[in-house]
N, C-alpha and C positions, 0 to 999 in steps of 0.2 A: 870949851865948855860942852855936857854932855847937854845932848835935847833932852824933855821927859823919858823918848821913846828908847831913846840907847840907852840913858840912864837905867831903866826899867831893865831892858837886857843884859846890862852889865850888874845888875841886880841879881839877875836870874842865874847868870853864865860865871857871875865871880871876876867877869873879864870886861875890854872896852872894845867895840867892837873896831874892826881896821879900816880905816877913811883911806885908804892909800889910792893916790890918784897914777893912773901907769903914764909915766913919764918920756917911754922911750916909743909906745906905737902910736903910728899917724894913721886914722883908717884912710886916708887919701892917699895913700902913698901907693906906687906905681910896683913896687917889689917885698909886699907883706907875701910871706911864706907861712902856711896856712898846716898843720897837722891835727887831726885827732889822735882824741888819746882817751882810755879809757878800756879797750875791748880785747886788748892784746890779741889780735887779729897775727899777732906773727908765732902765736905759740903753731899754727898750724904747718908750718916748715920748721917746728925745732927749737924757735927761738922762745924770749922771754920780753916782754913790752918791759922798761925801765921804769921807774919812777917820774912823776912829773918833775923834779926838781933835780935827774941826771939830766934830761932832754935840756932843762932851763939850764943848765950851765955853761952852752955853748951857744954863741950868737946865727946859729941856724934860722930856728923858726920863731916866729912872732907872733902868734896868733895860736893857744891850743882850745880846742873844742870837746870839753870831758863830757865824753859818751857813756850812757844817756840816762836819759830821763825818761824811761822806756813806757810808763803805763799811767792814767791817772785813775784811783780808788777813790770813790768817796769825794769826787773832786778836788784830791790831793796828788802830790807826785812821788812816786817809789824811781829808786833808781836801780838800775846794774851798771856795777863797774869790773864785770869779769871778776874776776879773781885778785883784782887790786882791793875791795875791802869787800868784807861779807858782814860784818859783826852791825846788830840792829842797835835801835833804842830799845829799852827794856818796854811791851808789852806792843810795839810797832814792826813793821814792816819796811821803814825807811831806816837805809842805811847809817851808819856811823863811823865816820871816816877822819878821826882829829892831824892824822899822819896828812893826805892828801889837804887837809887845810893846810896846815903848815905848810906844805911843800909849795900850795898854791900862793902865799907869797910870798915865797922865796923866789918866784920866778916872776910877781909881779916887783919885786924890789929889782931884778935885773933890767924894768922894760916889757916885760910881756905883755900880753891880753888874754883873758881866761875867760869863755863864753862856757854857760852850759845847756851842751845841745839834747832837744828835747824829740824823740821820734826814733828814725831807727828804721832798717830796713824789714823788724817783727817787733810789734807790740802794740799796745789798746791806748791810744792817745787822742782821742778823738776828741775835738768840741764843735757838740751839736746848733750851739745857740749864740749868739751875742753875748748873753747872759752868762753862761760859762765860761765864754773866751773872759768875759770880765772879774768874774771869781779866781779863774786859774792863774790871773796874774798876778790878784793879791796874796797867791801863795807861792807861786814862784817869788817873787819881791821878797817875802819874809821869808822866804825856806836858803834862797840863795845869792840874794843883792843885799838893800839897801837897807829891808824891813825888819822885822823882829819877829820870833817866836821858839817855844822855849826847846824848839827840834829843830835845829840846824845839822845834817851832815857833813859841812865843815867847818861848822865851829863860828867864831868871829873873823875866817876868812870874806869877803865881802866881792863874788864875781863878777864879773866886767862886763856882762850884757848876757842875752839870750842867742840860740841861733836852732832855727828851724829845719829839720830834718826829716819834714815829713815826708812819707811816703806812700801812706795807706791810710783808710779811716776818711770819715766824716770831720771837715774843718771849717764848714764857713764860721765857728765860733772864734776863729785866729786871726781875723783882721781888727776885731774888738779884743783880744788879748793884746796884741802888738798895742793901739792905739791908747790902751788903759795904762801899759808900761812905760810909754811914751811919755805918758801925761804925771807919772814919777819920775821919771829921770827928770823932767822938764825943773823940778823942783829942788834937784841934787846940787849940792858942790859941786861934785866930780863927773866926769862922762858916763856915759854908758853906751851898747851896741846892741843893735841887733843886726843878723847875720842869717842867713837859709842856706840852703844848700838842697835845691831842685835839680832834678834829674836833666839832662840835655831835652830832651823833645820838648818842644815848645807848641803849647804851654805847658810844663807842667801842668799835670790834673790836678797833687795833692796841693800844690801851692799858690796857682793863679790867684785864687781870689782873693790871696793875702797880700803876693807882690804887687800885685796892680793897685791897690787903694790903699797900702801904710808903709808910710816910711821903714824901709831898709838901708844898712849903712853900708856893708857889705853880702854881694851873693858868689859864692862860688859852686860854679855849675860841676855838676859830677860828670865829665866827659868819659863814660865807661859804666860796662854792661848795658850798653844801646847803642841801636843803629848810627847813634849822632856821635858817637867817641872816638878816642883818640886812633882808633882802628882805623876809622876812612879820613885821616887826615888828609886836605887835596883834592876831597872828592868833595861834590852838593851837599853831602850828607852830616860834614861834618858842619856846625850852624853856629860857631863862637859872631860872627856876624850879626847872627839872627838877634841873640842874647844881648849886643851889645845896641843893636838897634834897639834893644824894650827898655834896655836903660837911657838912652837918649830921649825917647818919646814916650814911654809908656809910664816909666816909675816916677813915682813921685818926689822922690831923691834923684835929679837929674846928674848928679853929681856921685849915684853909688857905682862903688867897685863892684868889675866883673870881673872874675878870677877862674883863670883854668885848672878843673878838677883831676885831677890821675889818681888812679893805683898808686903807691909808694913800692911798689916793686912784684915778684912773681907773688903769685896765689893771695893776693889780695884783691883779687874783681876777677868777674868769667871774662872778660876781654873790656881792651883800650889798656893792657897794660904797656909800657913804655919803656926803653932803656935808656941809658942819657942821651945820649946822641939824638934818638928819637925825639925827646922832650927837648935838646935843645933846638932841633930843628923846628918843630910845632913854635918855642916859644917864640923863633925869630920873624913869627907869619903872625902873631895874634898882637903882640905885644908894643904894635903900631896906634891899634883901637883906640881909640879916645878914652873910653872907661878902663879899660884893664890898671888889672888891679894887684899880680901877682900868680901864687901856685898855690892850690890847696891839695893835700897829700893823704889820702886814706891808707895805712893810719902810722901811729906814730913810730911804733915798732919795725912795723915791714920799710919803710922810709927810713930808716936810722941802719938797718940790715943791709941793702941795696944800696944805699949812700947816694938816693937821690932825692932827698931833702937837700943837702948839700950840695949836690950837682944844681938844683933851682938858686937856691940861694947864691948861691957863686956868680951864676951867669944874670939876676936880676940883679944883683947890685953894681956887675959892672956891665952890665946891656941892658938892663930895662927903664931905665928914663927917669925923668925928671918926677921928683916926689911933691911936687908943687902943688898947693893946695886950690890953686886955680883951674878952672874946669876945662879943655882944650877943646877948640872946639870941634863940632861934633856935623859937619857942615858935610865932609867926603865921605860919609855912609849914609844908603840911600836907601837899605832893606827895607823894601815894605812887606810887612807881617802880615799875610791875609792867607788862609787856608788855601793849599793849589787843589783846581779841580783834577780828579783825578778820573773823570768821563777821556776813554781813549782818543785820540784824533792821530791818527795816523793816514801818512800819506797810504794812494792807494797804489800796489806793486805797477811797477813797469817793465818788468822782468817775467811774471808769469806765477803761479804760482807755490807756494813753499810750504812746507811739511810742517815747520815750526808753527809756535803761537805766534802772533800778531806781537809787539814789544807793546805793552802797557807803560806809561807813565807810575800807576801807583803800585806795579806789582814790585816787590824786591825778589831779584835772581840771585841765586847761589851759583857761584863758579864753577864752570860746564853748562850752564843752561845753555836753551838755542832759542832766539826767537827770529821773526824775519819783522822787516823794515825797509820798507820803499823798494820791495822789490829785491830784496837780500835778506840773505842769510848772518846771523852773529853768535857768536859764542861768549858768553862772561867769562873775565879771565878770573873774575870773583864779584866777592858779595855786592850787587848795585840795584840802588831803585832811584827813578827817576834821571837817569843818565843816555842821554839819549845816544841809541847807537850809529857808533860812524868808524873809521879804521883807525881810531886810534885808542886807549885807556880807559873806561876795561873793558871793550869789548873790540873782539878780533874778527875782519871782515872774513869772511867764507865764500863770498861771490855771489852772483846774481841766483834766484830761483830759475825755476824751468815748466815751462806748460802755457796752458790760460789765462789769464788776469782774471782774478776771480772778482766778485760782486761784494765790497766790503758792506756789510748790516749788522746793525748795533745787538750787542748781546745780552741775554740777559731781563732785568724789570726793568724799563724807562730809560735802558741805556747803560744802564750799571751790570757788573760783572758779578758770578757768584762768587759767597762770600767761601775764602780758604781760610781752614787751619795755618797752614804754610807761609801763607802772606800779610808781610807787616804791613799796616794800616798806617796813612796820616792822617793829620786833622782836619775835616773835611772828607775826606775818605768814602766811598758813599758804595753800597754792596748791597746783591739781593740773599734774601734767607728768611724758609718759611712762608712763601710767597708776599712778603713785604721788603719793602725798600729800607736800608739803616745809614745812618750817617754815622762816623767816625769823631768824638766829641773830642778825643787827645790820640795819637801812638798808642796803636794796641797790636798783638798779635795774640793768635790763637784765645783770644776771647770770641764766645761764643753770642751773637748778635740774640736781643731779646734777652740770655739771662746776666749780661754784665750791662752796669750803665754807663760804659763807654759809647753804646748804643743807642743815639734815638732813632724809633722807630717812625719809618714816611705811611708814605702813600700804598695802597694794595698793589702789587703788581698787575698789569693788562696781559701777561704770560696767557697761553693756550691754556685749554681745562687738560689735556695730558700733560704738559709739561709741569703742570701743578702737581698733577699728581705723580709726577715723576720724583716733582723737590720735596714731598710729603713724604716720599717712600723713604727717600734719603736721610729727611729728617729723624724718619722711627729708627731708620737703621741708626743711626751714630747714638741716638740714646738710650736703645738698647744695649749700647757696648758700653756703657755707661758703668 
């Protein structure tokens, strides 16, 4: 029997709306293979992103994320989906797309799960308030779950949960949008998801405040286009650890998947892209975790081109484990998540002294650098921060300095280093600029201390009155060149 509210819709629509509960994906399972779709991200090499319902006819992927929900007006959601639909409602802005309904369950009758993802690496999605996190739900709800109203973009297709993609923007209004969705689903027949998809550096900026305090079911981290991707597999840098450490201890769903993010193949991310071999080596290192959760694939097209959606899916259904919906335990990872200081402490040379810079802990060196350390010389065979140098990976011994043993003394305001354009930042991260002290709030690089608020600002520097005005001069100079 219809409720008043469907009844009313199916009023509206001429139709009833689809209860269809997806029967084949488990979000606990240890090898959901994760693609977005939406952005045809592969026309960029040539190709053409398919249909969601060619991708759904083969038991690849389980999980697609239709991108996005790019901007909200008026407190409302507009979508783009590339060049998959353009045709509007008559006198709106919000697409209309009864094809992409359709096809969406067509792929939920096979099994699937169809989130739609909200954010985007450009667009104006921001909630400022609690208050708006709480509105924005009840129109996501009616525009593309459970809810009603008389402009649905796909129709009486009925989506499988939300999944956050935030990247930029003002959010603390998104742990009261989660929390308001929550509190509908709680009342549904059928399941529902919600899903993020945060960047590697931890914390995420745009999305701490949402994972740490509402329930998520799955997160898959984007390991690519950051210091922390699939580029320094093997190294400190890469931090699937860290992530899975937040989901034992920090989230609130101690039981949500953590999922390793890729490129789906070339020219789909500026770096962490991946070849098979590559990912299946990565996944034989991560896929031990307690939490892991599977592969998520940016995006659907370039993954279906390179046929490494297929290459994951292969190798987690026969290597990735037991899909048991008991929680394992979580006892032999021990990451503790606290910001590293990033004040030097180097030993002092014994060798004499060296040409190089001192080796920092927070600086990142690009491959050829040189610094010196305990009295030695090193070269990066490539990109590293925080790796302390010794003769072996990545850095290659050069041999002892030559001369005096110099007088090490702290550099800088209160001990901290000035701030470069050049060098990436961690959390915690603490730099002088301007003659004050700044602290590093997430991973930043070439943000400018004082005009980004990656930056809080400390204490006045105790700096010489020339060296003040030494960093003043320096200051005019750079914004002049503005």
């Amino acid at each position: 029997m219809l409720t008043p509210v469907r009844a009313a819709l199916s009023a509206i629509f001429g139709l009833t709306l689809l209860t269809h509960s997806v029967s084949g994906f488990n979000p606990l399972s240890r090898t959901n293979v994760v693609n977005y779709w939406g952005q045809n991200s592969v026309s960029y090499s040539g190709g053409k992103e398919a249909s969601l319902a060619t991708y759904c006819q083969e038991n690849t992927v389980d999980v697609f994320a239709v991108a996005f929900v790019h901007q909200i007006v008026d407190g409302k959601p507009l979508l783009n989906l590339a060049n998959h639909c353009e045709t509007t409602f008559n006198g709106s802005r919000l697409l209309h797309c009864p094809q992409i309904g359709a096809d969406i369950k067509t792929c939920q009758a096979r099994g699937k799960a169809l989130v739609i993802s909200i954010g985007g690496a450009a667009g104006q999605y921001s909630l400022d308030t609690p208050e708006q996190g709480t509105a924005f739900a009840q129109q996501i709800w009616d525009t593309f779950l459970g809810g009603s109203t008389s402009q649905r973009p796909f129709g009486d297709a009925v989506l499988d949960g939300v999944d956050l993609d935030l990247e930029s923007g003002t959010n603390r209004g998104y742990p009261a949008f989660v929390n308001a969705l929550r509190a509908k689903f709680a009342t549904s027949s059928r399941p529902f998801y919600i899903t993020a998809a945060p960047q590697c550096p931890y914390p995420d900026h745009a999305l701490s405040a949402s994972l740490n305090v509402a329930w998520f079911d799955l997160v898959w981290i984007q390991f690519y286009n950051n210091f922390c991707g699939t580029q320094n597999y093997g190294t400190p840098h890469f931090n699937f650890d860290q992530w899975n450490t937040w989901a034992t201890t920090v989230s609130i769903n101690k039981n949500v998947r953590i999922l390793l993010g890729v490129p789906g193949g070339p020219g789909a991310a500026g770096s962490g892209i991946v070849t098979a071999s590559q990912l299946v080596n990565i996944l034989d290192g991560v896929k031990s975790y307690s939490n892991f959760g599977g592969v998520m694939l940016w995006d659907a097209g370039v993954a279906a081109k390179s046929g490494l959606a297929s290459v994951a899916a292969n190798y987690l259904r026969n290597n990735g484990g037991s899909t048991s919906t008991i929680r394992p335990t979580t006892t032999s990872t021990s990451i503790v998540i606290t910001p590293t200081s990033t004040t030097p402490t180097t030993t002092s040379p014994t060798s004499g002294v060296c040409s190089a810079p001192a080796w920092n802990a927070a600086t990142s060196y690009g491959g050829g650098s040189v610094v010196s350390y305990n009295g030695r010389k090193y070269t990066a065979q490539w990109w590293t921060q925080g790796d302390v140098p010794s003769s072996g990976a990545p850095w290659t011994d050069n041999g002892p300095c030559s001369g005096p043993t110099p007088t090490t003394t702290p550099g800088g305001c209160n001990g901290a280093s000035a701030w470069s354009s050049a060098t990436a930042y961690s959390t915690g991260a603490k730099v002088t600029y301007g003659g004050f002290e700044y602290t590093a709030q997430w991973w930043t690089q070439g943000d400018t201390p004082g005009t980004n608020p990656v930056w809080v600002r400390g204490a006045a520097c105790s700096a010489s009155a020339g060296a003040k005005r030494n960093l003043y001069a320096a200051e005019k100079f750079v914004n002049k060149r503005r």
